[in-house]
Structures are given as structure tokens and as C-alpha cells.
N, C-alpha and C positions, 0 to 999 in steps of 0.2 A: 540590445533592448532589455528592461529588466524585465524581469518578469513573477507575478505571482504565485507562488507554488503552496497548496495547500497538501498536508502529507499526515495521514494517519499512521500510530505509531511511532511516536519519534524519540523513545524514552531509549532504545536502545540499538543495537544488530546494526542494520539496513538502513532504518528510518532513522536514526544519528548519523551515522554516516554523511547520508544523500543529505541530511539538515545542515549540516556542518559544510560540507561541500557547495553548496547550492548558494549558503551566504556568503564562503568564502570567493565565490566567484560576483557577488555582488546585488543578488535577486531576492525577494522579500518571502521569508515562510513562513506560514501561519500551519501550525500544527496542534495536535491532539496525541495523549498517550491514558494509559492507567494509571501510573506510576505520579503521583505529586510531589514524590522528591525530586523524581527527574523534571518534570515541569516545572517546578523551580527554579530550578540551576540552570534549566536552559533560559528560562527568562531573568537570570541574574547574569548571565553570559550573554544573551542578546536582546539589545533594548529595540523600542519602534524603528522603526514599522512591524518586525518580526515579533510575533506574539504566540505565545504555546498553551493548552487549556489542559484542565484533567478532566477526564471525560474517558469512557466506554463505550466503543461505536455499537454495543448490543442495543442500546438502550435509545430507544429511535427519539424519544421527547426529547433527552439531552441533547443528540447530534441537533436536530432540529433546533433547540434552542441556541448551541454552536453557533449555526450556519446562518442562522438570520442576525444572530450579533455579529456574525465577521462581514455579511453581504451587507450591513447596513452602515456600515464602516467604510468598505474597501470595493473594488471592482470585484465582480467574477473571478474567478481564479485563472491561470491562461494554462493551465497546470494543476489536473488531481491526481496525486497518487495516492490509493488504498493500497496502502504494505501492511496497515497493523494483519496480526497472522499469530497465530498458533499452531501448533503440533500436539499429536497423541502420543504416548510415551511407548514406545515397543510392545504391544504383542496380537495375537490371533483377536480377530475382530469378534468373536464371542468373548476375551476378554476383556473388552475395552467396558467399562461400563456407562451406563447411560448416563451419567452428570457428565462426564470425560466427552463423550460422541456429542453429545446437545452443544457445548462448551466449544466446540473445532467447528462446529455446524456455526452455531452461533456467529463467532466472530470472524470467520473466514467469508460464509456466504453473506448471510441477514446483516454485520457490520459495513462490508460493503455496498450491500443494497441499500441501507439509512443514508450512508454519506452519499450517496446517487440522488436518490429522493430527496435530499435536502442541497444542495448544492448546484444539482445539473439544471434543471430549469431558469436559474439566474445563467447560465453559461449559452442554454439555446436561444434565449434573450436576446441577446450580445453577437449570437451565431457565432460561436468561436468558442475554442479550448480543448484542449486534449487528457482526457480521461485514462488514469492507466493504472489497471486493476493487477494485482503481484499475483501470477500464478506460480509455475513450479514447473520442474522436469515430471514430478510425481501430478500435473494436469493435462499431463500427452502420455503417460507410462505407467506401470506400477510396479509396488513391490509388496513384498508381505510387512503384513505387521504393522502396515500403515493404512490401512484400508478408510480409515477415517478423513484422514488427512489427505487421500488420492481425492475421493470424493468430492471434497469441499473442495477443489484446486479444479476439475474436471468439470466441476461445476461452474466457477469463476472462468473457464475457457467457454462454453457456454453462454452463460449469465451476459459474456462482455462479447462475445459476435452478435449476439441478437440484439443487444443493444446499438452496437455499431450501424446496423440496418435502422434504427429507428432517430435518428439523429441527424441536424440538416446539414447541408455542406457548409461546408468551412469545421467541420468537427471530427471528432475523431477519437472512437474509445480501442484501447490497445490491450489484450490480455498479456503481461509478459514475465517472462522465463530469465527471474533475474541470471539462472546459475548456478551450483555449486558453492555458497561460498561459507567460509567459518563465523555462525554466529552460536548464540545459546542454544537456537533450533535447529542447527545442525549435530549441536554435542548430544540433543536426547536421541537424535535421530540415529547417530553415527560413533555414539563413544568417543574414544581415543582417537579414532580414525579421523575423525572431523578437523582438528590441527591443522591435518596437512593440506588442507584445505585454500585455496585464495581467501586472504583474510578483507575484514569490509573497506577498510581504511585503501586495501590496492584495489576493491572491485571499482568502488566510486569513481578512480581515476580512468575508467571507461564508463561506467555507466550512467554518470550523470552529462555527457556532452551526450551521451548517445538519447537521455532521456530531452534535453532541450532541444535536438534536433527534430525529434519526432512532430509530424505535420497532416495532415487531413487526408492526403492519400495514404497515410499508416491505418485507413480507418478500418478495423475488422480484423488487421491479419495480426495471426502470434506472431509473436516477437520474442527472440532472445537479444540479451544483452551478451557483444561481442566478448569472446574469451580471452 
């Protein structure tokens, strides 16, 4: 069955990836990214139904004005993924300074929560669809240096069980742990070392059946995607 998949982020890493992957298997994605080069290219690479916007998920008017042009268009989504995501750049959380911590705040939690508020009420409608917020290893764990970025991930583990609880059957929001794997945000995180990494292009070949599979009793519990 096809299916709709709306996916924030998709200008590059992860959220390319799973876009690429997602219509190569034959399913329609409507996404959003910063970037308007990349939105672009993706809409000169993929024509309707699949449609890509430029857009900031901070910016809750814009999601908003998004989400009513794509529900007035199209069915519900059967399928959210929030991946847009950022990271802080290495160091002691008294260096990080406060444009940098607002900025990982901003689009990790509050960008998620816009795209929920605009989107999830057409899906409880419908009673159906699965919600699935991108945490991290660093939203069950931590380490230094990232103090920023644990938080806003710890938060999204969070953010996404209590929502799970307020949702009616047939639904299903999943906080999950794409993994390990090499994108941009792995090189500020990890240097050199990031390479050796599972690159996005072999993650996909697990983790987008794993992410169509996901169903109503997935509802609340973390989730990794299989190594």
C-alpha cells in the first residue's frame, strides 16, 4: 500500500536518504528543509505527487501555513517523521553560547513540536498514523561536550511518550534512535572518526522497512533502528 510520508529535513544526511529511499520504493513524500537549493533539486528530481517546501520548522506561522496547504491538498500523512535536527559544535556547556543553545533548543525540540501542532490533529481525525520523532543515543546517554544536544534529544524521549499517552488507538508516536551513522552531524560531533561510520545511503537499507513497518502497538516505546 502506498503511503504518505511527510519528513522534515530532507535537504540532506538522513532526511535525503529516507526521501530517496521512501520514493524509490514507491510512496509519496512531501517534505520541508532550509536549504532552497536543495528544495529545488529535489523538486526538479521529483515531480507530483512528491512535493518539497523551504521552510524553518522554528517558525511555527510558516509550519502552520505548510501543513494546511499540504492537508488541503492531500490526506493526513500515514507517516511523520521530524528528523530536521542540529547539533552544537564540541565544547564545556559554559562554552557553548547562548545564540548556539537557543538554536539546538529551537529546532530539535520547539521545531518538532510546530510540526505536531500542525499536522497531528488532521491524523487523530482520521484516527491513524505514526508519528516518529529522531532522537539519538545521546537521548538515553551522554557525553561531554554535548550537553546541549543531549538535552534537546532527552527531551524529544520525553516530549514523544507523553504524547504517545495522549493519542487514540489506531496511533502511534515512536521516539527513535536512528543509530550511529555518517552524516554532517556526525563530522562536528566526531571529526575524522565519523568516516568510519555506517554511511546514510547503507543505513536506509534497514531503516526505512523498519520505519514502514512500525504500527500502533509501537506506540510509546523507544525504538532503535536495527544495526
Amino acid at each position: 500500500m502506498t503511503k504518505l510520508i511527510v519528513i522534515t529535513g530532507v535537504s540532506r544526511g538522513l532526511g535525503l536518504a529516507m526521501t530517496e529511499k521512501f520514493i524509490a520504493l514507491g510512496h509519496t513524500v512531501v517534505g520541508c528543509a532550509r536549504s532552497s537549493e536543495a528544495v529545488e533539486k529535489l523538486n526538479q528530481k521529483y515531480s507530483a505527487p512528491h512535493h518539497f517546501t523551504c521552510l524553518d520548522v522554528t517558525n511555527d506561522a510558516l509550519v502552520k501555513a505548510w501543513a494546511t496547504e499540504i492537508l488541503a491538498k492531500k490526506e493526513p500523512p500515514d507517516l511523520l517523521i521530524n528528523n530536521a535536527g542540529v547539533a552544537n559544535h564540541l565544547a564545556p556547556l559554559w562554552n557553548v553560547s547562548n545564540e548556539e543553545f537557543s538554536q539546538v533548543i529551537d529546532v530539535n525540540i520547539k521545531g518538532t513540536a510546530n510540526v505536531i501542532r500542525h499536522f497531528v490533529p488532521a491524523m487523530i481525525a482520521r484516527k491513524s498514523g505514526i508519528i516518529v520523532n529522531f532522537s539519538s543515543g545521546w537521548g538515553r546517554s551522554t557525553s561531554p561536550e554535548v550537553a546541549p544536544y543531549c538535552a534537546s534529544k532527552w527531551a524529544i524521549e520525553g516530549l514523544t511518550r507523553s504524547l504517545a499517552q495522549e493519542l487514540p488507538a489506531g496511533m502511534a508516536a515512536v521516539p527513535l534512535n536512528p543509530g550511529i551513522i555518517h552524516t554532517d552531524m556526525l563530522d562536528i560531533c566526531f571529526g575524522e572518526d565519523a568516516a568510519s561510520y555506517t554511511s546514510a545511503k547503507a543505513w536506509v537499507q534497514k531503516a526505512v522497512p523498519f520505519l514502514l513497518k512500525l504500527k500502533p502497538s509501537d506506540n510509546g516505546m523507544p525504538l532503535t533502528v536495527p544495526g
